[in-house]
C-alpha positions in Angstrom: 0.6 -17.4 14.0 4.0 -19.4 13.8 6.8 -17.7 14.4 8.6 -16.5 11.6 11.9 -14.7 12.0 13.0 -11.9 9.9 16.6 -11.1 8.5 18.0 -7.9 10.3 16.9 -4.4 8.4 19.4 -3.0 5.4 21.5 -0.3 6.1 19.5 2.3 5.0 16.2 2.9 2.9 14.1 6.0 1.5 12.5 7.7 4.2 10.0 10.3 2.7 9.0 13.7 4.2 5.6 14.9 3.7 4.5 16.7 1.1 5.3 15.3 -2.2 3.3 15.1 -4.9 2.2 11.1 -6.0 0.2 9.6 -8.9 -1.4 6.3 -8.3 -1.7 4.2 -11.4 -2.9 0.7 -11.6 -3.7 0.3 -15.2 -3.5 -2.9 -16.7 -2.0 -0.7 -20.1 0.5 1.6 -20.8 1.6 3.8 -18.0 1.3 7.4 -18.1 4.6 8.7 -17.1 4.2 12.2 -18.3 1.8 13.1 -15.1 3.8 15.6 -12.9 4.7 13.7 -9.9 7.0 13.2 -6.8 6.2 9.6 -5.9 4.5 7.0 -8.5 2.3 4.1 -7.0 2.7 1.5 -9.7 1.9 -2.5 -9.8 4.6 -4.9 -8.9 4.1 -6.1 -12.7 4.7 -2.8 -14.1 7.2 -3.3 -16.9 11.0 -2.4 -16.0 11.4 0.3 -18.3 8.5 2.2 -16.6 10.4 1.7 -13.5 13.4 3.4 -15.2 12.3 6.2 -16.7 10.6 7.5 -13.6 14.0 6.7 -11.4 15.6 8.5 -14.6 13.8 11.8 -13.9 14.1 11.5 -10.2 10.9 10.2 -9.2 10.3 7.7 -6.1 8.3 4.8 -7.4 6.3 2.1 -4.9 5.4 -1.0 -5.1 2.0 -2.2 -5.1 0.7 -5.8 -3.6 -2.2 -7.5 -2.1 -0.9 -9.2 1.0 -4.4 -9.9 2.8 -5.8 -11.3 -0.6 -5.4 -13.8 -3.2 -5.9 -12.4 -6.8 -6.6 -15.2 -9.5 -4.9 -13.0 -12.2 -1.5 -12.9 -11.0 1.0 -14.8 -12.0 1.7 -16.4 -8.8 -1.6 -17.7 -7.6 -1.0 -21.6 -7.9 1.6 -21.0 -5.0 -1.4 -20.2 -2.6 -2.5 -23.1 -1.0 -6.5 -23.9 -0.5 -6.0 -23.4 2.9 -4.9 -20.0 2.9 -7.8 -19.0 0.9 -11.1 -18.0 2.8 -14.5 -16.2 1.6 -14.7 -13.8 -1.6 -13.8 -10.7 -1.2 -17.1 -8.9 -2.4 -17.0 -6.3 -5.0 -13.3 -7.8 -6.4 -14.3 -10.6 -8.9 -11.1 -12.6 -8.6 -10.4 -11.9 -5.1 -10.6 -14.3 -2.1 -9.5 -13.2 1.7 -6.3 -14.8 2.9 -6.0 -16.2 6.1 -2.6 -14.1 7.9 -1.8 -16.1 10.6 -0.6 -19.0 8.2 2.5 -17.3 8.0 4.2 -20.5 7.4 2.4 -20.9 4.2 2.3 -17.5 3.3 5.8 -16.3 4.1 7.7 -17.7 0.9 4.7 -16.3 -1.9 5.1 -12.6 0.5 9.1 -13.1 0.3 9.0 -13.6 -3.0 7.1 -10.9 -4.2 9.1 -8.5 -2.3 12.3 -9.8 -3.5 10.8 -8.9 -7.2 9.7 -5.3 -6.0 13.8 -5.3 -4.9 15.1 -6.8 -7.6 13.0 -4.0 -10.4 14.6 -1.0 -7.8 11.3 0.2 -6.7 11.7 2.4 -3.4 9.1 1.2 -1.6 6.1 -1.1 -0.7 2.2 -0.6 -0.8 0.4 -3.4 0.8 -2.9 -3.7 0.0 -5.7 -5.2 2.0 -3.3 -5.4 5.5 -6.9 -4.0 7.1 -8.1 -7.3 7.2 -9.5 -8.3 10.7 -12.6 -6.6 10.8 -13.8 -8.5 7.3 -15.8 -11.3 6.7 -12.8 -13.6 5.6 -14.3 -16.9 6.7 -11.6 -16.8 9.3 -11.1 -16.2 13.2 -8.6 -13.0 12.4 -7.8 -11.1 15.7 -6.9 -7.6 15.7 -3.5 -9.2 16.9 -2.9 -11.3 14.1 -3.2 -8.4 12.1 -0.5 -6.5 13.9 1.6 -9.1 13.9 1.3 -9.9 9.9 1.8 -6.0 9.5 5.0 -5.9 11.6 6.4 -8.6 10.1 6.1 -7.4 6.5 7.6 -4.4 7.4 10.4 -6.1 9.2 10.8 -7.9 5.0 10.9 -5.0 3.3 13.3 -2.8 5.2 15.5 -6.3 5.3 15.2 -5.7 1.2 16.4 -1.6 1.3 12.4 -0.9 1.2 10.5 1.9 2.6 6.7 0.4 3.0 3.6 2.3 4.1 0.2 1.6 6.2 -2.8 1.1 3.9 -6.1 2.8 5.3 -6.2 0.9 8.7 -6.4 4.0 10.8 -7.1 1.7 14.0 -3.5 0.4 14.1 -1.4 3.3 13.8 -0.8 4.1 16.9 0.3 0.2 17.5 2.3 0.8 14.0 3.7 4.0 13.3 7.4 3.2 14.5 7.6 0.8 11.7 6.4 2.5 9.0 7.2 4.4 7.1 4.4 6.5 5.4 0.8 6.0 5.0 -1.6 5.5 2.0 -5.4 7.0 2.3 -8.9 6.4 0.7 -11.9 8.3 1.2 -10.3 9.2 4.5 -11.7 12.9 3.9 -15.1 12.1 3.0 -15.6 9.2 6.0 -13.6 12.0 8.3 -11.2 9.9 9.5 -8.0 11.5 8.0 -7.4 13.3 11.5 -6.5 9.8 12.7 -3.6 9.6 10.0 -2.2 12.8 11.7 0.6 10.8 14.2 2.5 9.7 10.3 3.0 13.6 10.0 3.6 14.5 13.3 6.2 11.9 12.9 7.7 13.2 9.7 6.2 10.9 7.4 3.9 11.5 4.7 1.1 10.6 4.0 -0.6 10.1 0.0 -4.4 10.6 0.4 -6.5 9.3 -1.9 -10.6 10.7 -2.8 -12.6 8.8 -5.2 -15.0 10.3 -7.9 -17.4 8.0 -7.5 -18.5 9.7 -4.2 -19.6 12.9 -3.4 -16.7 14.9 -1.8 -15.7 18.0 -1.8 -12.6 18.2 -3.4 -11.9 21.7 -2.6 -12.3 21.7 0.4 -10.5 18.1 1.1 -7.4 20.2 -0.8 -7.5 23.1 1.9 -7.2 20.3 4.7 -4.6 18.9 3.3 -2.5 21.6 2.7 -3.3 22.5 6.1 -1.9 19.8 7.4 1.0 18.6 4.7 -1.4 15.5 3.6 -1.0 14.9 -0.4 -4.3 14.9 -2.2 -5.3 13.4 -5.2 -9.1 12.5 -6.8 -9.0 9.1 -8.8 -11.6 6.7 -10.1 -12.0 3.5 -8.3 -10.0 1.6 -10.9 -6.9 3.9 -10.5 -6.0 4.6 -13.8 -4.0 7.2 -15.3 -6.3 10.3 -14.6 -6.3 12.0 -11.5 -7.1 15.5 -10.1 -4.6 16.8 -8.2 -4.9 19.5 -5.6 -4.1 23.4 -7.0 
């Protein structure tokens, strides 16, 4: 990967505790801002005034993007050059690997985006699909390059004030968790790998677990784990829209 150099960290940015409560919220609509929630996990796109209210009523609100795919929907997808772009990614019509070690291309589309999560006063970043390496991408991605792209998107946001989490990846936190800042789950209960997750909290960082409906877990019991050990537990459907379960 070229080398790439970062601007030096802000002065400060929100550094969550475990614990809170979050709703994660996708929709392509109308946002539901009336669910009871600590954190909000909302696209980049989301209109402003979403943004707003939430901030209004004292609610931390993150920033979601894709950073190890290309999305033909977004508004920014003629920037991607052919060569960043590798094999579909199966199951997301729309969606095509990226190839991370091309930081050189990739660097000013990132930079840009994360300027725009900055600029709307979200608190933090979610970046999607950084658990990349192990994928069929069409590309020659070490487990290195993936370290590498992950450190240095954390080294962006916290140069733009912005906390910015792991996404599943349980296989890098160790190599990770100092630059972190909280983590983001799925189906980590029912594929029992949530114990792996554990370092963020033994570190004082949260970390927003996510169960799908669409597979048979047990809830319940995923709740008492998580309370056990200060995870936050919610059950979605796989599209993320407004409804979710949370834990009693």
């Amino acid at each position: 990967m070229p080398e790439i150099t970062s601007p030096p960290p802000a002065e400060g940015w929100w550094h969550p505790a475990p614990g809170l409560t979050w709703q994660w919220d996708l929709s392509d609509g109308e946002i539901d801002t009336s669910i009871e929630a600590e954190v909000y996990d909302l696209d980049l796109y989301v209109d402003q005034a979403v943004i707003d209210e939430l901030h209004a009523r004292g609610a931390r609100v993150i920033c979601y993007i894709s950073v190890g795919s290309w999305e033909d929907w977004r508004p920014d997808a003629d920037r991607f050059s052919e060569q960043l772009l590798g094999n579909d990614y199966q199951g997301w019509p729309g969606e095509r690997w990226l190839d991370i070690r091309r930081l050189d291309l990739l660097a000013p589309i990132m930079r840009a985006r994360l300027d725009l999560c900055a600029a709307k006063g979200f608190d933090g970043v979610e970046p999607d699909n950084i658990e990349i390496y192990t994928n069929d991408t069409g590309f020659p991605l070490p487990y290195e390059a993936q370290l590498a792209y992950a450190r240095w998107l954390a080294d962006e946001a916290h140069a733009r004030g912005l906390a910015i989490g792991i996404k599943n990846a349980p296989g890098m936190v160790a190599d990770s968790l100092a630059f972190f800042d909280f983590a983001i789950t799925e189906d980590a209960y029912y594929y029992e790998w949530a114990e792996e997750m554990l370092p963020f909290i033994d570190s004082h960082k949260p970390v927003f677990a996510a169960e799908y409906t669409d597979m048979d877990v047990d809830f319940e019991a995923a709740c008492a784990w998580g309370r056990e050990h200060a995870f936050s537990f919610i059950l979605k459907n796989r599209d993320l829209d407004a409804w979710l379960e949370p834990c009693p």
